[in-house]
C-alpha positions as CSV (number, residue, x, y, z in Angstrom):
1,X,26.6,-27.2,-2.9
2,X,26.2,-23.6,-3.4
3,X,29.2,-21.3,-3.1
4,X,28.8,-18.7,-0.6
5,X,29.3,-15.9,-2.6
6,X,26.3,-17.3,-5.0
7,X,24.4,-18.2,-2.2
8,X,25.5,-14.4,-0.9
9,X,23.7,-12.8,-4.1
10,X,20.9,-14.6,-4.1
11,X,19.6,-13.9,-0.4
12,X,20.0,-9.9,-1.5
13,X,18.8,-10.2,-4.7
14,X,15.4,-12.0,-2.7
15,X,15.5,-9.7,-0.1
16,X,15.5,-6.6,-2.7
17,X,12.2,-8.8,-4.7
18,X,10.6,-9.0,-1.0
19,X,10.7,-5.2,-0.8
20,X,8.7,-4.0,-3.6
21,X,5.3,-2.4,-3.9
22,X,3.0,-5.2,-6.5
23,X,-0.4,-2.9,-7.1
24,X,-3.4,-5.2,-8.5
25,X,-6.2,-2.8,-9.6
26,X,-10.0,-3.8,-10.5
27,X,-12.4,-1.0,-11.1
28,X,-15.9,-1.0,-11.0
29,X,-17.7,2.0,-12.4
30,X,-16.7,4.8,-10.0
31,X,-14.8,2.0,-7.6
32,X,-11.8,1.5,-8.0
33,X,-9.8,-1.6,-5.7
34,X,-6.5,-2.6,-5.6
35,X,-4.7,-5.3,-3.2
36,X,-1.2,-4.3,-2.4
37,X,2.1,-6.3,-1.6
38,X,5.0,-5.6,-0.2
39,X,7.0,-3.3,1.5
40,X,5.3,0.6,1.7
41,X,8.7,2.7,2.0
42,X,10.8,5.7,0.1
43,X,10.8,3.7,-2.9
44,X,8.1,1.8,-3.9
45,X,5.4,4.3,-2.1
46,X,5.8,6.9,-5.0
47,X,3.8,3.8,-7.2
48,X,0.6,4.4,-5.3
49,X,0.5,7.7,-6.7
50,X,1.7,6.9,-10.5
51,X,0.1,3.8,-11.4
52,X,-3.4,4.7,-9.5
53,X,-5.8,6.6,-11.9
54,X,-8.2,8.2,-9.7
55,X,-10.1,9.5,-12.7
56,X,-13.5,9.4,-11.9
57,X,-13.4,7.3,-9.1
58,X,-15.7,8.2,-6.1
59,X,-14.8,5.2,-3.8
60,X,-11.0,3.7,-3.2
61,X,-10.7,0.3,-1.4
62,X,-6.9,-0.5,-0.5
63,X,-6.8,-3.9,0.7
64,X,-3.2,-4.3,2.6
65,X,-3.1,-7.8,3.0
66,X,-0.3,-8.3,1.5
67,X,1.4,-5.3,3.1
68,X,4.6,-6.3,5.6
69,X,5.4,-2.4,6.6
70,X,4.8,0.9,6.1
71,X,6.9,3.6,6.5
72,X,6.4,7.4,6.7
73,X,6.2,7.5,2.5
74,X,3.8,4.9,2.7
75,X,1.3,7.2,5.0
76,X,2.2,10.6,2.9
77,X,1.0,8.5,-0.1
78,X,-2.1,7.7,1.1
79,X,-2.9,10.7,2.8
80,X,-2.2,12.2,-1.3
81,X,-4.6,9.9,-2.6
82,X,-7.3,10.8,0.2
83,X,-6.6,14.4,-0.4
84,X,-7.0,13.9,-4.2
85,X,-10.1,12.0,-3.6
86,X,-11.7,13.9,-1.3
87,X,-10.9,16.8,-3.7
88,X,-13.1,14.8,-6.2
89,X,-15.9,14.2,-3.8
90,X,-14.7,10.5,-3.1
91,X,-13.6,8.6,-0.3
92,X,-10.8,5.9,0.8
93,X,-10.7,2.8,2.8
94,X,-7.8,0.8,4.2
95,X,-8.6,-3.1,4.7
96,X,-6.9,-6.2,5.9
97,X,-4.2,-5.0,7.4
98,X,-2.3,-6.7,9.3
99,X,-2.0,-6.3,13.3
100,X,1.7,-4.8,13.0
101,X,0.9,-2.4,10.1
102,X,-3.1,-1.4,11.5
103,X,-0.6,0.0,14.9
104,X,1.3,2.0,12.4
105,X,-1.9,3.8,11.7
106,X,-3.5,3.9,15.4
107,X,-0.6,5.4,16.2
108,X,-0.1,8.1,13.4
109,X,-4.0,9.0,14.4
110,X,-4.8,7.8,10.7
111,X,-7.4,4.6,11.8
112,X,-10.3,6.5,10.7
113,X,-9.0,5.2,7.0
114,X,-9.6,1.9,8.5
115,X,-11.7,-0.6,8.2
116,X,-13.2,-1.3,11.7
117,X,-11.7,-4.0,13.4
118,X,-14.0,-7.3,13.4
C-alpha cells in the first residue's frame, strides 16, 4: 500500500516529467529533423531555440508527433526559427501533428507551416 502522501509526490513529480520538451535531432547535409515530445509552453519552448543549430541548414522538418499542446511560447518559437531560417534562405515544415494541436495553428493563421492534411 502506498501512503498517500508518497503516492501524492509521485503523481506531481510524473505530471512535471509529462510536461517537458524531449528534442531528437538528425541532420542530413543542409536538413536538419528533429521529432519533438511533450508539452510546447513558457518553459520548455525556450529549448527549440538553444539546442537547435540552424547553422547551415536550408530545410527544417519538425515532426510534432509527440507534441500534447502548444501554447503561445510554443508558436513565438517557431515563428523565431522560421524567421531565422528564412533569414538564411531556408524553410520550415511542421508534421504529424496531432488533430488538437494542427487547430492551434489553423487558428493562429500559421497552417501554411503545415504539412497538408492527408
Amino acid at each position: 500500500m502506498i501512503l498517500p502522501e508518497l503516492q501524492k509526490a509521485e503523481e506531481q513529480t510524473m505530471a512535471e516529467m509529462n510536461k517537458q520538451l524531449r528534442i531528437e535531432q538528425k541532420r542530413e547535409g543542409d536538413k536538419l529533423s528533429c521529432k519533438l515530445t511533450g508539452w510546447m509552453d513558457p518553459n520548455t519552448s525556450p529549448d527549440l531555440l538553444n539546442k537547435i543549430d540552424l547553422s547551415g541548414i536550408k530545410s527544417l522538418v519538425l515532426d510534432m508527433g509527440g507534441v500534447e499542446y502548444v501554447f503561445s511560447a510554443g508558436l513565438r518559437s517557431i515563428l523565431m526559427l522560421q524567421k531565422l531560417l528564412e533569414f538564411q534562405g531556408g524553410s520550415i515544415k511542421l508534421i504529424n501533428l496531432s488533430d488538437d494541436v494542427r487547430s492551434i495553428f489553423e487558428c493562429t493563421g500559421l497552417d501554411s507551416l503545415l504539412e497538408p492534411k492527408a
